[in-house]
N, C-alpha and C positions, 0 to 999 in steps of 0.2 A: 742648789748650791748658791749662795750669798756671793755677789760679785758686785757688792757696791764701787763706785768708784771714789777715790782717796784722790788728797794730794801727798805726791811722796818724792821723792829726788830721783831723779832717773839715773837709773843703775847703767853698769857698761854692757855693749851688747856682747863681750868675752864670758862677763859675769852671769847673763841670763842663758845664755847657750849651752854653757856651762853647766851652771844648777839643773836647766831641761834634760842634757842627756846625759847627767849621774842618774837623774830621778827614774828616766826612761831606762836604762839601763839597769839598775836597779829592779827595776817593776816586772820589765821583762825578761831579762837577760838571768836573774836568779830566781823572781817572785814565778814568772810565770814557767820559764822554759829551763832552770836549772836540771828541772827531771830527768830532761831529754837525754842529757850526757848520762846522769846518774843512772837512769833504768837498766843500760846495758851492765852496769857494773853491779846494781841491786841484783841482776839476774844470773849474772858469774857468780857471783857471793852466795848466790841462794835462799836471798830474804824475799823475791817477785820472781813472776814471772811474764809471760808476756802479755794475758789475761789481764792478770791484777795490773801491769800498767797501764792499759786498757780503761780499767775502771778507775784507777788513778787520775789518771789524764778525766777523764769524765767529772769527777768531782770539782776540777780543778775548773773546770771550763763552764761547768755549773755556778760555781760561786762567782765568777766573771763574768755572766751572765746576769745573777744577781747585783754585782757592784754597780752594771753599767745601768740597770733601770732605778738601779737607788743614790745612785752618785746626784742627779742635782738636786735630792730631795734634803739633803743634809745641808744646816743652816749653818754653815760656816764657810769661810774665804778658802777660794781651792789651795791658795799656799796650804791650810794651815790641814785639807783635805789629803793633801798630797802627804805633808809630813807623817801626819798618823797613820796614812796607809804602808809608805815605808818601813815605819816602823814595825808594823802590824806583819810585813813580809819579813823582816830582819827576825821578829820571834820563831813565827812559823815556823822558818827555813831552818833554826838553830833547832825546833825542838822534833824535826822529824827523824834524828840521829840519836833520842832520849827514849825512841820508843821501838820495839819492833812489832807493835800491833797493828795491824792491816787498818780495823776500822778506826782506831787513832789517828791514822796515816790519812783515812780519806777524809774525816773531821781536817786535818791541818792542811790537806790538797784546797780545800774547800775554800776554807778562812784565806789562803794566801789567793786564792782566784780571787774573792771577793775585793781585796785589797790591790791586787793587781790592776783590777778595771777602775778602783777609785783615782789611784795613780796615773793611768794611762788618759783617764777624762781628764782630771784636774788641770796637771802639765799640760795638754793642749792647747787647755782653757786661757790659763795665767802667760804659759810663756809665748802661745802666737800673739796673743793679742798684746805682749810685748814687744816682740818683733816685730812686730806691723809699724809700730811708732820709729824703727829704725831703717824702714824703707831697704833693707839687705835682700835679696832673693836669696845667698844661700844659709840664711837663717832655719828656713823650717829645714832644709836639707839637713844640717848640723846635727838640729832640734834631733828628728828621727833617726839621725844615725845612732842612737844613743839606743836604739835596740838591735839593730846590727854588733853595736860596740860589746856593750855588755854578753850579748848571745856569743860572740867570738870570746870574749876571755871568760866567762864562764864555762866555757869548754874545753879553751886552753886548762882552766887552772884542774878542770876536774879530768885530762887527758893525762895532763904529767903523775897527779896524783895515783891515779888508775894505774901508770904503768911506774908508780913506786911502789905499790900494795897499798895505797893507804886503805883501809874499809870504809864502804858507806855510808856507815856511822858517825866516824869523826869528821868527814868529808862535809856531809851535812851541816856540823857544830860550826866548823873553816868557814862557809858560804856565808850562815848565819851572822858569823863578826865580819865578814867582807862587808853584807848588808848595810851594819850599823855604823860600818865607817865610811860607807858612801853617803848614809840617811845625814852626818855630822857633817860633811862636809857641804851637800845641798840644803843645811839650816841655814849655812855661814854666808853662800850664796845667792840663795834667793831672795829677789825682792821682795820688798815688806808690801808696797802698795799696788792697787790694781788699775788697769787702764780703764778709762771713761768709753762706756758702751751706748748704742742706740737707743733708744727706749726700751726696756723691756717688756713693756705690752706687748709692741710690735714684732710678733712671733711669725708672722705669716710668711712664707717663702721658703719651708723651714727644706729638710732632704728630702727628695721625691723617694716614691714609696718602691720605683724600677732601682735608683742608686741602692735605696737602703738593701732588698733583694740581691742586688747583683754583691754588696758587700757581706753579706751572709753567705751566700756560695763560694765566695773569697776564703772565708773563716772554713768552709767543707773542706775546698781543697786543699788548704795548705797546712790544715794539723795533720793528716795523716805521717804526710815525708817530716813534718817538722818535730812528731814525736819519735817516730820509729827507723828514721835513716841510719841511728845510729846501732841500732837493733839489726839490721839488714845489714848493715858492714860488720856486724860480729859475726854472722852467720855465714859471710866470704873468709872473714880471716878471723880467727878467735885470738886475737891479739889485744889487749887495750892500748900498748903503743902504735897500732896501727888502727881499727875501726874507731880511737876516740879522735880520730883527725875528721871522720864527715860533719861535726857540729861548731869545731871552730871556723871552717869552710862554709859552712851555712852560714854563721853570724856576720863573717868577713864582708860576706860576697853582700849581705844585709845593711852592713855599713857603709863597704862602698857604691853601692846602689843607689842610697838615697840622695850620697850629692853629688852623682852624674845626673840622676832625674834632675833636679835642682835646677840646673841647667836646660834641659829636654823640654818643661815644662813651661819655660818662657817662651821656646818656640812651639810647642805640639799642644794640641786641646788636651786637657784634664783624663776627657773620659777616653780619648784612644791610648793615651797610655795605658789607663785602665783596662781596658779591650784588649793591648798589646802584652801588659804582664798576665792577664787570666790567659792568652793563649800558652804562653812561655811556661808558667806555670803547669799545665795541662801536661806539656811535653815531661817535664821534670817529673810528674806522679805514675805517666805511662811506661818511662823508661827500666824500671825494679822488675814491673810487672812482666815486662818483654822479655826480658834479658836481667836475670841479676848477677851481678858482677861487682869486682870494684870501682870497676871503671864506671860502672851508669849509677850507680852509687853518688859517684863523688861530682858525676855530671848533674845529676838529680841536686843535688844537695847546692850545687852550682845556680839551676837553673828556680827554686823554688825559692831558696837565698837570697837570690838577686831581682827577684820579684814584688815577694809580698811584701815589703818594709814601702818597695816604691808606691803599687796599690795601696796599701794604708794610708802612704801619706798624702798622695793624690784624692783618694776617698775623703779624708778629715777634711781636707781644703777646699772640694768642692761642697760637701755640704755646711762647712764653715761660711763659704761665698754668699751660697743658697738661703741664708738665716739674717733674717734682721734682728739687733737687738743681740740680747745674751746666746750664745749657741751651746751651751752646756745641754740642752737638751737635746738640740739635732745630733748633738756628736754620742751623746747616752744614745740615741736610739741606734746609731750606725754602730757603735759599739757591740747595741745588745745583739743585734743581726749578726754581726762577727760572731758573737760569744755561742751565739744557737747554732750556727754552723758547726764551731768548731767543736762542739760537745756532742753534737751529730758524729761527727766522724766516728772516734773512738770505740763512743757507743755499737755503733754498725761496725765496724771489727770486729770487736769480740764478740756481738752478739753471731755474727757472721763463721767465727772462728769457736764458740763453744767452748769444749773440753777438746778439740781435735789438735792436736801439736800440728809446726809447720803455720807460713802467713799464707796459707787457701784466704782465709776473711780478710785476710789485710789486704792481698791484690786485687780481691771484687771494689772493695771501699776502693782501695785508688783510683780504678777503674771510675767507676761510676764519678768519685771525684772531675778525675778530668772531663768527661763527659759534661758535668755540670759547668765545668770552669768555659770550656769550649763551647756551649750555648752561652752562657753570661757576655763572654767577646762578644758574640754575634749581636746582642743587645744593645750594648754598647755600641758600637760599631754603628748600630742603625738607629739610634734615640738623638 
């Protein structure tokens, strides 16, 4: 990705925080995880079931996988990476409600992951290394709460929906022009120019190869709860005014997360918070399997919530640290580790899960998840 540096007028640090977490929000909060609310209501409707969101989700994390090893290969300025990727979610999102074709559906799962990780690099790219110029600590905080934010009100918006009847269908079309009126308002936003970086020969120091692992078991553990919590609280109470509350609760808990860490992170080392949320985490994917209820439900959805947005953003900053020069690529590579993990999961459920009705394969996966998450701590903890 092209990050030459410019001379440009420096924007205000409201304006860049700003434009970061519509775009994050946006990317994540509808491009990647809008599914998450919607699956449970595709599945009342009778257009999925829990299988096909299964392979849904897998597409989706496939094509995120792909954007994050293709994002800095693309010669343009991350602004202008970002915008077309938005845009790219804004169509998606609009036309998965135009079709009721399963492999159409995994074609547009696919295209909007791709886009997802364009977006999730680019913005880290352009807006830390803007913040950095404004010396704020809870700048990146902000920054990533903008996937907390967006994961909570795309929840909200598809919880009330759900419990007005709206159908899937239209609901989809709704998201789609949310999309494009957040994409309008982060053009009006963002700065035009880039900040002046290291050399970029100077590559050396980039993410060790233990971070980028432990941030791929990251990405294991937390798709499972983060796709199917809301799936598990349908299965407690077949309500949508009541099981669509575990995903505005997940988003919440993701936006307030990030700038309590904000804070945390000025006093505690990088990777023990890291250490600290994979264990937390761990608890959150064991709790369904124990006991499923409402209650460990919405604990779950509390504890996985209020985790991974912090891991993330602790992950990006250390190997942003770690990188001399341009870090569009250390951050692709932590990205792409994320994206295999998380396309792991899925996969392993339903293949776990078959034709057998019933989550028998989804509580092995979590299982195993946590197990994975609970060695990563120990690594951390000890590196």
């Amino acid at each position: 990705m092209s990050n030459a540096a410019v001379t440009a007028p420096k924007p205000s640090f409201l304006a860049v925080c700003t434009a970061g977490l519509l775009a994050l929000a946006i990317a994540m909060g509808i491009g990647r995880f809008a599914f998450t609310p919607m699956l449970p209501l595709m599945i009342r409707d009778g257009s999925a079931d829990v299988a096909a969101g299964g392979w849904l989700a897998a597409a989706n994390y496939a094509g995120y996988l792909l954007g994050a090893l293709s994002t800095a290969r693309i010669p343009l300025s991350p602004q202008r990476v970002g915008l077309l990727a938005l845009a790219a979610i804004a169509l998606t999102t609009a036309a998965m409600g135009w079709t009721d074709s399963l492999a159409l559906w995994l074609v547009l799962r696919f295209v909007a992951g791709v886009a997802s990780a364009w977006a999730l690099v680019s913005t880290s790219v352009w807006c830390l290394a803007w913040l950095a110029r404004f010396d704020r600590p809870a700048g990146p905080g902000l920054l990533y709460a903008g996937v907390g934010a967006g994961i909570a009100l795309a929840g909200l918006y598809c919880w009330h929906a759900g419990a007005a009847g709206v159908a899937p269908d239209a609901l989809w079309l709704q998201l789609g022009a949310l999309a494009l009126v957040g994409l309008l308002a982060v053009a009006v936003l963002m700065p035009r120019g880039t900040v002046a970086q290291a050399s970029a020969s100077a590559t050396s120091g980039g993410a060790p190869w233990g971070l980028v692992i432990c941030y791929g078991i990251l990405g294991f553990g937390y798709i499972l709860p983060a796709t199917f919590l809301p799936v598990l609280a349908r299965a407690v109470v077949d309500d949508p005014a009541v099981f669509g509350a575990a995903w505005p609760v997940f988003g919440a808990a993701a936006a307030l997360s990030t700038l309590l860490a904000s804070v945390l992170l000025a006093r505690v080392a990088r990777r023990h918070v890291l250490a600290g949320s994979h264990a937390l985490m761990a608890l959150g994917c064991l709790l369904p399997v124990l006991h499923l209820s409402a209650s460990t439900v919405l604990l779950a959805a509390l504890l996985v919530g209020g985790t991974f947005m912090v891991a993330t953003m602790a992950g990006m900053q250390e190997a942003r640290a770690r990188t001399v020069g341009d870090p569009t690529r250390a951050l692709g590579r932590m990205t792409a580790a994320f994206a295999i993990g998380q396309m792991a999961g899925p996969v392993l459920s339903s293949a776990l899960s078959g034709s057998a009705q019933g989550f028998g394969g989804l509580f092995i996966a979590l299982a195993v998840g946590a197990v994975a998450l609970l060695g990563s701590a120990w690594w951390l903890l000890r590196a």
